[in-house]
Structures are given as structure tokens and as C-alpha cells.
C-alpha positions as CSV (number, residue, x, y, z in Angstrom):
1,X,1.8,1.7,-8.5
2,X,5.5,1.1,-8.3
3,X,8.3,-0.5,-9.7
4,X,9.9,-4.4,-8.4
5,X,10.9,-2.6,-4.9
6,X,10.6,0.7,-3.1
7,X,13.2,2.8,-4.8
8,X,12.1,1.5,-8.1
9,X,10.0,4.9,-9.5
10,X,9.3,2.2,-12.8
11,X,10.4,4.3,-15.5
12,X,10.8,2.1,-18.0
13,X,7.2,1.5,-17.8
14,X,5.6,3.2,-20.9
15,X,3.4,5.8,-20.0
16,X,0.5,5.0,-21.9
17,X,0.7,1.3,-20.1
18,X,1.3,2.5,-16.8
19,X,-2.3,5.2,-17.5
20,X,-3.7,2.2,-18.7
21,X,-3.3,0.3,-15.5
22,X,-3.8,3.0,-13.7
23,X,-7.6,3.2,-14.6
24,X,-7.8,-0.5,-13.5
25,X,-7.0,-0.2,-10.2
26,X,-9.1,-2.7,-8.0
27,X,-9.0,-0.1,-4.7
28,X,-10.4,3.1,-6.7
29,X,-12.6,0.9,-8.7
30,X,-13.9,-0.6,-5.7
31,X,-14.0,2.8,-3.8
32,X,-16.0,3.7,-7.2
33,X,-18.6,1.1,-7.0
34,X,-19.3,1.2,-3.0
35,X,-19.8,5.5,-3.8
36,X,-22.3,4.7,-6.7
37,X,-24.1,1.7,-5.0
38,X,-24.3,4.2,-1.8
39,X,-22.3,1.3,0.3
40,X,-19.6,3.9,1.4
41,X,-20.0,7.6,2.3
42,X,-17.3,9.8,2.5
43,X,-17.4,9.8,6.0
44,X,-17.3,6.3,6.1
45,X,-14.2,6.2,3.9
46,X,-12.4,8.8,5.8
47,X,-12.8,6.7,9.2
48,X,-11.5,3.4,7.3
49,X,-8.4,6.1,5.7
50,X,-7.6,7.2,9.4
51,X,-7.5,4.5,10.8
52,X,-5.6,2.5,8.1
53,X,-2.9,5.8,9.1
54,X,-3.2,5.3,12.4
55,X,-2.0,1.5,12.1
56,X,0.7,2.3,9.7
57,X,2.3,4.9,12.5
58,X,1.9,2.5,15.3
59,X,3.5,-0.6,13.1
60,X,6.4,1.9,12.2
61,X,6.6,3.0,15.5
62,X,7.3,-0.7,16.7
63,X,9.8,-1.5,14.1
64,X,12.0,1.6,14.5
65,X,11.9,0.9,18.3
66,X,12.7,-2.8,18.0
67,X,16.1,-3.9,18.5
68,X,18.1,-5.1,15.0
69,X,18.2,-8.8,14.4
70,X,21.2,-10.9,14.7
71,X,23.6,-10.2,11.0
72,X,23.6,-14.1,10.8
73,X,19.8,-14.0,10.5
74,X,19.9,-12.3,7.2
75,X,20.9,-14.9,5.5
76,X,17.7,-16.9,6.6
77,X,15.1,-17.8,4.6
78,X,12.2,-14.9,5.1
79,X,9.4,-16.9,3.4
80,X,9.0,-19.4,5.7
């Protein structure tokens, strides 16, 4: 859980709200209910957490070998 952008560390976020929301988190929760109903093992969930690392490497791997864009590009729209 972070602030607006990556170097936002939210600390204007009260921290009784942000322990609050923290509970509610839809992954753990779900992590939580596949565990209790047996769905998941922790083998299981290891495997899905390597592998989930092992994409993030090669995607970051790809990016910091990619060329830069053109500067003009950045003032593109990045929605589209």
C-alpha cells in the first residue's frame, strides 16, 4: 500500500486508517481464504510467488535494455 506514485511513502495517511485498510487487503484476504478452504498450499503459493519474480526480472530486464523513446513522444498521450 502506497501513496499517489512510487516515491509517495503516504504519510499523511493516519495510521490507524492506513492499519485499517491494511486488514482489508483483497490479496492476503484471498491468500487467507484459498489456505482455510485448502485451495492453495504453501507450495502452491510459493510456485505462483516465483514465478510472479521471475516475470518481474525478465520485464525489467527488457525495459532497461530497450532503447529510450523519442523526447517528442513524452508529450503523447499514454492512455490511449
Amino acid at each position: 500500500m502506497k501513496g499517489h506514485a512510487e516515491h509517495d511513502d503516504a504519510r499523511y495517511v493516519p495510521k490507524k486508517e492506513f492499519e485499517k485498510w491494511q486488514k482489508k487487503d483483497p490479496i492476503l484476504r484471498f491468500e487467507k481464504y484459498l489456505t482455510a478452504k485448502k485451495r492453495m498450499t504453501a507450495e502452491e503459493k510459493a510456485s505462483i510467488e516465483t514465478r510472479i519474480d521471475q516475470e518481474i526480472r525478465e520485464d525489467l530486464a527488457f525495459a532497461e535494455a530497450s532503447p529510450f523513446p523519442p523526447p517528442e513522444g513524452a508529450a503523447r498521450s499514454v492512455w490511449a
